[in-house]
C-alpha positions in Angstrom: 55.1 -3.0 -1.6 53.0 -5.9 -1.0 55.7 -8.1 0.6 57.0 -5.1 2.6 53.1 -4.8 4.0 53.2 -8.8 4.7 50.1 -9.3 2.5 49.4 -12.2 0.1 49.4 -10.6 -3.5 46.5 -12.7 -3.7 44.4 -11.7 -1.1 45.6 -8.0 -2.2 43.7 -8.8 -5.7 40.7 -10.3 -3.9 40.4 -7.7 -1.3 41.0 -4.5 -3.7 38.2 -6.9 -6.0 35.8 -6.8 -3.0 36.3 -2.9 -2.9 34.8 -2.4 -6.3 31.8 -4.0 -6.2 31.1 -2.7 -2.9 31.6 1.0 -4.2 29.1 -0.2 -7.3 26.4 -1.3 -4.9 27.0 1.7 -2.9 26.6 3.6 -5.7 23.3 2.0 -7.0 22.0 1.9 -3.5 22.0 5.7 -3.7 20.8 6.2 -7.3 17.6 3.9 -6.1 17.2 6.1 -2.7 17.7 9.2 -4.6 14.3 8.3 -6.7 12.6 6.7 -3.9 14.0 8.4 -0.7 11.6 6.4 1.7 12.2 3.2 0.8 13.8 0.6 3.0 16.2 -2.3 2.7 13.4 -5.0 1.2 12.5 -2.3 -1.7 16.3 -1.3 -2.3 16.9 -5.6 -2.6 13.9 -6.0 -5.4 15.3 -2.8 -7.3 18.4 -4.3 -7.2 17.3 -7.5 -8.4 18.4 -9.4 -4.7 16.0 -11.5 -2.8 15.3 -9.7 0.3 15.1 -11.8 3.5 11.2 -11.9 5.0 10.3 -10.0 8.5 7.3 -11.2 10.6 4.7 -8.2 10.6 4.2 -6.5 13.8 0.0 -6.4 14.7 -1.4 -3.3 15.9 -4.7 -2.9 17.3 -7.4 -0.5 17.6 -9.5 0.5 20.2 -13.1 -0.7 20.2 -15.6 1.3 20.9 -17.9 -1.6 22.2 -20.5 -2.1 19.0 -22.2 -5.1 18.4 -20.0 -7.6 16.3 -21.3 -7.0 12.5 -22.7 -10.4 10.7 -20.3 -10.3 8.6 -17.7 -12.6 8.1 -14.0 -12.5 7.2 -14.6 -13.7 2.9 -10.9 -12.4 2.0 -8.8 -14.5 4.7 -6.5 -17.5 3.3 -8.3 -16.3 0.1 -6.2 -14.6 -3.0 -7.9 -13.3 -6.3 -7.3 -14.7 -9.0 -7.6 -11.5 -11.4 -8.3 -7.6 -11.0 -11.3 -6.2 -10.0 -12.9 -9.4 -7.8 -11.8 -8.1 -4.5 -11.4 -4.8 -2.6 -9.8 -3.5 0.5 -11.1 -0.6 2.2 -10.2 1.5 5.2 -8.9 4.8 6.4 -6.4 6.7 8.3 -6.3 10.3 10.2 -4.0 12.9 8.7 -3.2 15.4 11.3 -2.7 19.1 10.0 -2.8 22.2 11.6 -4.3 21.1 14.6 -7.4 19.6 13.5 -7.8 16.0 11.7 -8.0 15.2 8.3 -9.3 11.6 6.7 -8.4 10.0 4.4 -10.4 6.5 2.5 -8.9 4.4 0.1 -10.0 1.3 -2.2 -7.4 -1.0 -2.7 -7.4 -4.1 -5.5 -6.6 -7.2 -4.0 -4.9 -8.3 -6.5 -3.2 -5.6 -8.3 -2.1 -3.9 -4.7 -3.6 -0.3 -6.0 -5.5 1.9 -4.8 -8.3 2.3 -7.4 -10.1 5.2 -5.4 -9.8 7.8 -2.8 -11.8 10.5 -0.9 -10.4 13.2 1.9 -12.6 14.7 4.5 -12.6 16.6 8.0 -14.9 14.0 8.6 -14.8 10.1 8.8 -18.3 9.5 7.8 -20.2 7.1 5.5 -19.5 9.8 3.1 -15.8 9.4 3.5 -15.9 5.7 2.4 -18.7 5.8 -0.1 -16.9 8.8 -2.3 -13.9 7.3 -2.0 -15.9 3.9 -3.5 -17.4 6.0 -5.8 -13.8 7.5 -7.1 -13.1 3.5 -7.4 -16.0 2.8 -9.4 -15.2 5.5 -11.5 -11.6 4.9 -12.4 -11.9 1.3 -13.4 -15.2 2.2 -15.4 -17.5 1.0 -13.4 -16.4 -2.8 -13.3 -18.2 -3.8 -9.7 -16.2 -5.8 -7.8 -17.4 -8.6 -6.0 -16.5 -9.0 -2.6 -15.3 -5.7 -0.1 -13.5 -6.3 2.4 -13.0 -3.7 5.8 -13.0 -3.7 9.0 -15.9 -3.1 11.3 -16.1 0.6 11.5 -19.1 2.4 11.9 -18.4 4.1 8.5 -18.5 0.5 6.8 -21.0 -1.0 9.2 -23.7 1.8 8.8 -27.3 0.9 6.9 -26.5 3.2 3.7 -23.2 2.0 3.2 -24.2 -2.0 3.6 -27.5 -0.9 1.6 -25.8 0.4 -1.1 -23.3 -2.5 -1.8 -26.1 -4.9 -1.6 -27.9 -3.2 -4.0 -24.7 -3.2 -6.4 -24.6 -7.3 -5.7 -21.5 -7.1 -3.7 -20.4 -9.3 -0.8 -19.3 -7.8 2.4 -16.2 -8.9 4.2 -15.4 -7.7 7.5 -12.3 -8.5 9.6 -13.3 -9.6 13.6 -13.3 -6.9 15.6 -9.7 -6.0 17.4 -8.4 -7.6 14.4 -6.4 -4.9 12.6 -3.9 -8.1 11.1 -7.4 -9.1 8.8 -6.8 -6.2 7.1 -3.3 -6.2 6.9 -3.3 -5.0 3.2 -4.4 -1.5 4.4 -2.7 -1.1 7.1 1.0 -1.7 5.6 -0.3 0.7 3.1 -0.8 3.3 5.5 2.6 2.9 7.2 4.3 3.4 4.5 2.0 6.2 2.3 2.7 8.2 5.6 6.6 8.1 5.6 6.2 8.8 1.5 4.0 11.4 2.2 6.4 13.0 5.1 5.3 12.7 8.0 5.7 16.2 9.0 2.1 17.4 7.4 2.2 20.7 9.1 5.3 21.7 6.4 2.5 22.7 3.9 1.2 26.0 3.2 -2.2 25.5 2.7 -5.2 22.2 2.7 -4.6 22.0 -0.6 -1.0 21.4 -0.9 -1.5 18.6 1.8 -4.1 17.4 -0.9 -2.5 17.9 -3.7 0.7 16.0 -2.0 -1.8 13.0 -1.2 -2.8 12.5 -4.6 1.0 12.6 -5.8 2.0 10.2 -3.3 -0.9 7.7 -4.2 0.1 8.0 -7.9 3.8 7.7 -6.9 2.8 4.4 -5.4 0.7 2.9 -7.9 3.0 3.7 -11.2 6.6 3.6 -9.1 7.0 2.4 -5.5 7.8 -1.3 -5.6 5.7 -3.3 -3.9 7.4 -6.2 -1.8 4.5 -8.8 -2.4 4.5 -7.8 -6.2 8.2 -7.2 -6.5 6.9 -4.3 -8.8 4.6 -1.3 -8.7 0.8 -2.3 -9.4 0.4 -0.3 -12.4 3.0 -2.5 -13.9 1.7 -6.0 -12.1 -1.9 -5.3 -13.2 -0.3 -4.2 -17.2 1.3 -7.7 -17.3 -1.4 -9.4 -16.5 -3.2 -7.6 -19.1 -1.0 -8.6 -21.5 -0.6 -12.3 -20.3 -4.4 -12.0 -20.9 -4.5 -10.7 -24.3 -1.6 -13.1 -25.3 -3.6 -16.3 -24.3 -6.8 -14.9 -25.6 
């Protein structure tokens, strides 16, 4: 049949070869999508064990509202931390729900790449971010970071907020302002906790489904969504560590 078609038999072999494994990636591409239906190509490479190729990150900015520059400079930029709780990442993003706006504050390790605490509100206030701190504080039993980082919000750049964190002996970092890129950590989390979350929020029944869906998707990111820096979830970056430290101890 082969020399009736006018192939080589072994190009047949190689071709029919090529066929296989392309069905068994297929196959494990959808076995990783099932679990983790929002992830894109970088994520479905690392699960597969494949070295992704790198994308430059687009910039967004925000508007500004025409404050005063705060005096506080940009302590996390070309600067990595060396172990977990040294450096946070704050900011937060608008959830849109039934025709009014929801917020919602996070607190994200530098190192580790989770998000250590939260807060929700109809509000963005300096009650937003400092419950959400608070929540942070909380989880990782009260171990006090040392530097904060944000960007230059009134919510971040209000006296009680700054008050507070000097009191607790932490440094403030603020990105410049129009600067969005400074806090780049944040804002790729956001992109992508949105299309996790569905971006459809108006498909819930009630606020606290929405909520309820929030908190799932945060924990779905810190124990299970890999992260592309990490090439693992954070839970499992930050247990690692843990036990790198333990071993050398």
């Amino acid at each position: 049949m082969i020399k009736v078609l006018g192939f080589c038999r072994a190009s047949f072999y190689y071709h029919h070869q090529l066929d296989e494994q392309d069905e068994c990636l297929k196959e494990q591409i959808l076995k990783v999508l099932r679990a983790n239906p929002a992830y894109g190509h970088r994520r479905i490479a690392l699960a597969l064990g494949i070295k992704p190729y790198k994308r430059m990150a687009r910039r967004r900015k925000r508007s500004d509202l025409g404050r005063k520059s705060a005096p506080f400079a940009n302590l996390v930029k070309n600067n990595q931390p060396v172990k977990p709780n040294l450096v946070y990442v704050s900011d937060f993003t608008c959830l849109r729900f039934q025709g009014r706006n929801l917020y919602l504050s996070t607190f994200m390790d530098l190192f580790t790449r989770e998000v250590v605490g939260w807060s929700i509100s109809v509000r963005h206030t300096k009650e937003l971010v400092l419950n959400a701190f608070l929540d942070a504080l909380k989880n990782n039993g009260f171990q006090i970071p040392k530097v904060i980082h944000s960007d230059q919000g009134a919510e971040y750049n209000c006296k009680q907020y700054v008050k507070f964190l000097t009191y607790l002996g932490i440094q403030i970092s603020m990105s410049k302002k129009k600067s969005p890129w400074e806090n780049s950590y944040q804002e790729s989390f956001y992109a992508n906790f949105k299309t996790d979350l569905g971006l459809e929020f108006d498909r819930f029944n009630s606020l606290g489904e929405l909520i309820e869906a929030v908190h799932q998707t945060i924990n779905y990111y810190n124990k299970a969504r890999i992260h592309t820096s990490l090439k693992m979830p954070p839970e499992e970056y930050k247990r690692l560590y843990d036990q790198k430290v333990v071993e050398f101890s």
